[in-house]
N, C-alpha and C positions, 0 to 999 in steps of 0.2 A: 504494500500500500504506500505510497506518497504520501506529501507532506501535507498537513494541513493548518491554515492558518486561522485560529481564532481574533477578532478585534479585526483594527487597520495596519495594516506591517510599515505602513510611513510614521505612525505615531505610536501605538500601544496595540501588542497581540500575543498570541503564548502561541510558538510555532510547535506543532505532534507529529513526531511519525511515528505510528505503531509497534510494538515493539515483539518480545517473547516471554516466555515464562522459564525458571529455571527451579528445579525441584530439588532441595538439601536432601543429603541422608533420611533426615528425622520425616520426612514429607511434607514440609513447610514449601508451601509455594511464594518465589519471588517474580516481580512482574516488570521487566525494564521498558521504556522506550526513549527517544529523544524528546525532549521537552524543555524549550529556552523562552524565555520573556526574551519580546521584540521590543526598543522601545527607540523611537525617530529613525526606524529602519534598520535600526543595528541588533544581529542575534547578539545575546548576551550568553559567552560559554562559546566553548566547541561546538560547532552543531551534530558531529561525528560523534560525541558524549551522551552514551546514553545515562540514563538516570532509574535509580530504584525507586516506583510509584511511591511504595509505602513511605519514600520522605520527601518526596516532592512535592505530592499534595496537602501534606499537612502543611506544606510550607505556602503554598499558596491558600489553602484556608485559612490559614493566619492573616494574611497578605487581606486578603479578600475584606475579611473581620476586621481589621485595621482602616480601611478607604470607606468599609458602611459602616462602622457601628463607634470606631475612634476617630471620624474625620476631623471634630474641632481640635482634637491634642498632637495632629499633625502640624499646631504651626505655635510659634513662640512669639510675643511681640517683637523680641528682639532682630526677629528677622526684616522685620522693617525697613525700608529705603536701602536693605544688603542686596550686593552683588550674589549672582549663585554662587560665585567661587565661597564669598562667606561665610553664606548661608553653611553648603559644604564641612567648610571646615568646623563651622561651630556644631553641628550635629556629632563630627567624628572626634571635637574637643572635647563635648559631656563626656565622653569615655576611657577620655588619656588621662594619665598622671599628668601633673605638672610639667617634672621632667622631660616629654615628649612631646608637648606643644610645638609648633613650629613658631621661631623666634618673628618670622617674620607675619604672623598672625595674632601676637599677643596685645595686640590693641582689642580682639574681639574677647566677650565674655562667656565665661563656661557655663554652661546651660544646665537642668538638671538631667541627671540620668536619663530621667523620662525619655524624653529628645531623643537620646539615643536608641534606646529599647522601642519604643514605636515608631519612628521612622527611618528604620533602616531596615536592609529587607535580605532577609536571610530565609536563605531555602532548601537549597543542600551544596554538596559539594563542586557541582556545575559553574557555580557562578564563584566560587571561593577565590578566583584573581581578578574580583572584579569589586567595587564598592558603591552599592546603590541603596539609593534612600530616594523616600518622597516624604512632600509636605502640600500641604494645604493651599494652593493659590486663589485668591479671590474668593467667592462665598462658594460655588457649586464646584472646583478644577481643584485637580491636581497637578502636582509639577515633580517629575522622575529627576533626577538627575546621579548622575554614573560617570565613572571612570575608573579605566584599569588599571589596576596597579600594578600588576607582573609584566613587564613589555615583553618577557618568555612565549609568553601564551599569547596566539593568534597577535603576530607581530605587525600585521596588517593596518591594526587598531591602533591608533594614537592614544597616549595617553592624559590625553585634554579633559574636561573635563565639558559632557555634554548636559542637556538638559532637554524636558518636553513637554508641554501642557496639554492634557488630556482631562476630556469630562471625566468628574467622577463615576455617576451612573455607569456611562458606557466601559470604565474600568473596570466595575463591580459586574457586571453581566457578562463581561468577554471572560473574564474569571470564571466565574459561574458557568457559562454555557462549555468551556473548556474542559472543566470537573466533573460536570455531568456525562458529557459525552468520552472521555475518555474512562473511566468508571464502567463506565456501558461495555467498553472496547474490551479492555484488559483481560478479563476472561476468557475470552477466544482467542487470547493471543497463541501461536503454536509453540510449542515446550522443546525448549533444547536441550540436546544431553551433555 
């Protein structure tokens, strides 16, 4: 089966190709396929990388749960009249020590935890050379913004640092309809030995 793209692949989509099942000793079934957030065009990950559903999707139900049910504590006042670059950094400064601040960022202020744990977007190990968060823009939008950190990995990719503004709703439902129907899929996936 080909690839299929949930959302709009110019701005926010979660790209599937189907995948297989792999059976442990014990008979615990594992269920893999490719599965990367798209976001202003760009696959986020290897597309070549498949992923174990059973962490992928919790990662996106979180994700999901976050953009409907946490959308106001996606944003800080402090981010006000900030650049995304700021923005940025003051998300991944809640997190650091002191010590690790970049010097040339210490005009901005550290934010609480919070900031970090809800708007950053952890899913599995697909995306792990790569540092994405979103926040809250305007009353109904969200705004992604990402960059990678490993230049190792898919060297293609500048390490700049992008950004993209997407309706929330239509995040919350590309999500959704992607979970749903891959859920549906995975079971018939065919089983390798």
């Amino acid at each position: 089966m080909s690839e299929i793209y949930y959302g709009d692949k110019e701005t926010f989509a979660v790209r599937y190709v189907p995948g297989f099942k792999l059976e442990s000793e014990d008979g615990t079934q594992n269920f893999y396929a490719n599965m990367h957030l798209v976001l202003g065009g760009q696959i986020i990950g290897n597309p070549e990388e498949p992923c174990l559903l059973s962490l992928w999707l919790p990662g996106v139900d979180w994700l999901q749960d976050n953009l409907h049910d946490r959308f106001d504590y996606l944003y800080d006042k402090e981010f006000e009249g900030r650049s995304d670059e700021e923005i940025f950094v003051m998300i991944w400064k809640a997190n650091e020590l002191e010590s690790d601040y970049d010097p040339k960022y210490l005009y901005l202020p550290k934010l609480n935890q919070v900031i970090w744990d809800i708007c950053t977007i952890k899913i599995d190990e697909t995306i792990d050379a790569w540092f994405l968060a979103v926040i809250k823009h305007n009353d109904y939008q969200l705004k992604f913004l990402w960059r990678k950190w490993n230049e190792h990995i898919c060297p293609e990719v500048s390490t700049d640092l992008f950004s993209v503004v997407v309706d929330k709703d239509f995040a919350v439902e590309t999500l959704n309809q992607c979970m749903q129907e891959v859920q549906m899929h995975w079971m018939h996936y065919p089983l390798e030995k």
